[in-house]
Backbone as a ProteinNet text record, in pm:
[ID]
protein_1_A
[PRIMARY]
XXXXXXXXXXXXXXXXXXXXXXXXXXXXXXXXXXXXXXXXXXXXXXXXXXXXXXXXXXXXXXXXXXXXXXXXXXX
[TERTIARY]
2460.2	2451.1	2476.1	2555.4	2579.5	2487.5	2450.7	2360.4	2197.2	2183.1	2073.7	2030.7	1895.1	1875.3	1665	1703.9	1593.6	1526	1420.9	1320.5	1352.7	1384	1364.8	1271.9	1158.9	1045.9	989.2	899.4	791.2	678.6	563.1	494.5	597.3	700	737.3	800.9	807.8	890.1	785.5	629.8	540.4	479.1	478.1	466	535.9	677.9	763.3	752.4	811.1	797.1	916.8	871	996	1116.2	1208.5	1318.8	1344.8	1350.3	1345.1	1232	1286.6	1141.5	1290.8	1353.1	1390.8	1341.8	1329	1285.3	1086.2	1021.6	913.2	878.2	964.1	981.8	1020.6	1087.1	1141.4	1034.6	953.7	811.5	721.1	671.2	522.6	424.3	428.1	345.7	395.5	498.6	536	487.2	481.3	465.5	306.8	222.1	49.2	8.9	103.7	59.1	95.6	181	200	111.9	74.2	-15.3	-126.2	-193.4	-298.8	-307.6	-210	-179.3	-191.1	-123.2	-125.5	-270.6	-344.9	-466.1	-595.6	-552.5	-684.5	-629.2	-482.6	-478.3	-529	-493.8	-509.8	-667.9	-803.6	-912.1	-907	-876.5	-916.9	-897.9	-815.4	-803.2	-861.2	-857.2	-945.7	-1082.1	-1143.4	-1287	-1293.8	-1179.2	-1154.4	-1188.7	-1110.1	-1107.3	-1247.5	-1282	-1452.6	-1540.3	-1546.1	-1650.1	-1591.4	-1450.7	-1407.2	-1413	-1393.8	-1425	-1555.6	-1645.2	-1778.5	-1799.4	-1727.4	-1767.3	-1842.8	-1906.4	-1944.3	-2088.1	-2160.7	-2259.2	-2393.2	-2376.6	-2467	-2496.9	-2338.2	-2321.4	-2320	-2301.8	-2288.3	-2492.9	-2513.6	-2704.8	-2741.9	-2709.9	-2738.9	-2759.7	-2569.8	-2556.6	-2619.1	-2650.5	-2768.4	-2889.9	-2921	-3061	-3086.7	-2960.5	-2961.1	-2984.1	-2841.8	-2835.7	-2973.7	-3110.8	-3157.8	-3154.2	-3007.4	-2943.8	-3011.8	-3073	-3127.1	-3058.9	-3029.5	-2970.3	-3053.5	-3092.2	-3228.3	-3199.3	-3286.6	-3265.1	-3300.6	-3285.2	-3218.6	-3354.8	-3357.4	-3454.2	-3397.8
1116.8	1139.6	1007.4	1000.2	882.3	816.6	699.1	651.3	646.4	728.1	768.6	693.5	583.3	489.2	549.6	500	524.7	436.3	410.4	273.5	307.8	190.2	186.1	108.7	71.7	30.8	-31.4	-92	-167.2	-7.2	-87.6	11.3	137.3	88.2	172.7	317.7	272.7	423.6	501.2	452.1	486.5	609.1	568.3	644.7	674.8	688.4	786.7	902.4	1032.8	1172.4	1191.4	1229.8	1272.4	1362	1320.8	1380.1	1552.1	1547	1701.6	1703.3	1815.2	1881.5	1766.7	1777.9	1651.7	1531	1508.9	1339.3	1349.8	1473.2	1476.1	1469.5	1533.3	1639	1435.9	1361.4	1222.1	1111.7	1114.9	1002.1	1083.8	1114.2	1206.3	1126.3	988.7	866.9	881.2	869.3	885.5	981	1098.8	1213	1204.4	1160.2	1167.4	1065.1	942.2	836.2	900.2	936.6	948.6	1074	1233.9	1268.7	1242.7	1120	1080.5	1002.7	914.6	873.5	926.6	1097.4	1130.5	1247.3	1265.4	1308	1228.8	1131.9	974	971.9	929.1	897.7	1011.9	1141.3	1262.7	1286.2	1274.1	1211.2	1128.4	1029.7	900.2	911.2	970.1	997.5	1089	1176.8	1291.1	1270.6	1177.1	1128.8	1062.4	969.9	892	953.1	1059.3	1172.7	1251.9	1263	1333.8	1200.6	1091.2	1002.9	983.1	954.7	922.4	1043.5	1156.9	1281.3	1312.6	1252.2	1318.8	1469.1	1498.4	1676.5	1650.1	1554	1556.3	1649.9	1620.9	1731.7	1683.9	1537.7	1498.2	1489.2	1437.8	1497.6	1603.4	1726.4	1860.1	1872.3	1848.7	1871.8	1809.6	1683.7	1549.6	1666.6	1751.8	1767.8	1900.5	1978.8	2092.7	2035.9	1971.8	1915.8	1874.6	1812.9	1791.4	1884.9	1999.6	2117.1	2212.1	2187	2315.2	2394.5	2392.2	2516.1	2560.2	2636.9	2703.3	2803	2766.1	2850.4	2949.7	3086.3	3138.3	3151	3115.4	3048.2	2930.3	2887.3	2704.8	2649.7	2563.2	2487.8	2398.4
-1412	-1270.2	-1198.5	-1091.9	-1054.3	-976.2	-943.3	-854.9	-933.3	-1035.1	-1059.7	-1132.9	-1145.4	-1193.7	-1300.7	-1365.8	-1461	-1535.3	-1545	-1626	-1808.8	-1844.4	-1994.8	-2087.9	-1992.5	-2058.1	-1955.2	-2031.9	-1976	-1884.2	-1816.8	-1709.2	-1627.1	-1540.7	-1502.5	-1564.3	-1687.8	-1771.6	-1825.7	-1818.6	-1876.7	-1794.2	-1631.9	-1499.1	-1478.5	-1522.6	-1442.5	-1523.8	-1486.9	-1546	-1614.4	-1763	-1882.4	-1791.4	-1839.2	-1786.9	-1786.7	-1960.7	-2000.3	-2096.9	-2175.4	-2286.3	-2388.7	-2392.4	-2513	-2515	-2405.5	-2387.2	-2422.9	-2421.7	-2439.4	-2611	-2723.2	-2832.3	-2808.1	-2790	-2881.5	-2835.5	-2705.7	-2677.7	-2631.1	-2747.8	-2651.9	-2655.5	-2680.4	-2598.4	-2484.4	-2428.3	-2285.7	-2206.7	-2265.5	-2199.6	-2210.1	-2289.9	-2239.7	-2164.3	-2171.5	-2032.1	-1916	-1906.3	-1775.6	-1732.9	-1827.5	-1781.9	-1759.5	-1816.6	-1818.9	-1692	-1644.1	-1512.9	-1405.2	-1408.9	-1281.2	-1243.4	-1344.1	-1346.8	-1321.6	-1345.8	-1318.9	-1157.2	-1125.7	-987.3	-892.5	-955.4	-842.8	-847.3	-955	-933.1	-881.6	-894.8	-805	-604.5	-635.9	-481.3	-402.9	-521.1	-473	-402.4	-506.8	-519.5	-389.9	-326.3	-203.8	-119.6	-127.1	-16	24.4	-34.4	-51.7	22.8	16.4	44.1	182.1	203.5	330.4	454.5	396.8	492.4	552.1	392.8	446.3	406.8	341	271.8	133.6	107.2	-54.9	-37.6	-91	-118.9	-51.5	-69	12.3	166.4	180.3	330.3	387.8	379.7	364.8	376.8	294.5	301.9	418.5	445	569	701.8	700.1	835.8	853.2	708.9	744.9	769.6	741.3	782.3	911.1	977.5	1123.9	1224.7	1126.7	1260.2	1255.7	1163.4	1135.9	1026	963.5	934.5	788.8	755.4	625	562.1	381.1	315.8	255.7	292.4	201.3	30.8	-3	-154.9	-175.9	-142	-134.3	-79.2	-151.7	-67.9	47.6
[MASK]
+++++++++++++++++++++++++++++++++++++++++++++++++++++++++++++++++++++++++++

């Protein structure tokens, strides 16, 4: 493909995503870093996302406790 430029080692070929199911079937070291990569980052951000919003669980209890609001069950 013309123009189309691709890593042949080092970190970056490690994070980039296998091309095909051949390129997986010839480095399937490649293919579990990088899933392992994009499952840690999409936790990791995730986790970001939760503390920076303010929806975690603790917060969520905080702002029932403010408004009043009672879950029956629940303490």
């Amino acid at each position: 493909m013309a123009g189309h430029q691709q890593p042949i080692g080092g970190l970056a070929y490690y994070i980039s995503p296998p091309q095909s199911i051949y390129d997986l079937t010839r480095d399937p070291v490649h293919a579990i870093v990088y899933t392992i990569f994009v499952l840690s980052s999409c936790a990791f951000f995730s986790r970001i996302w939760i503390d920076i919003s303010g929806s975690s669980s603790r917060d969520v209890a905080r702002q029932f406790i403010e408004n009043d609001m009672i879950i029956k069950g629940q303490r």
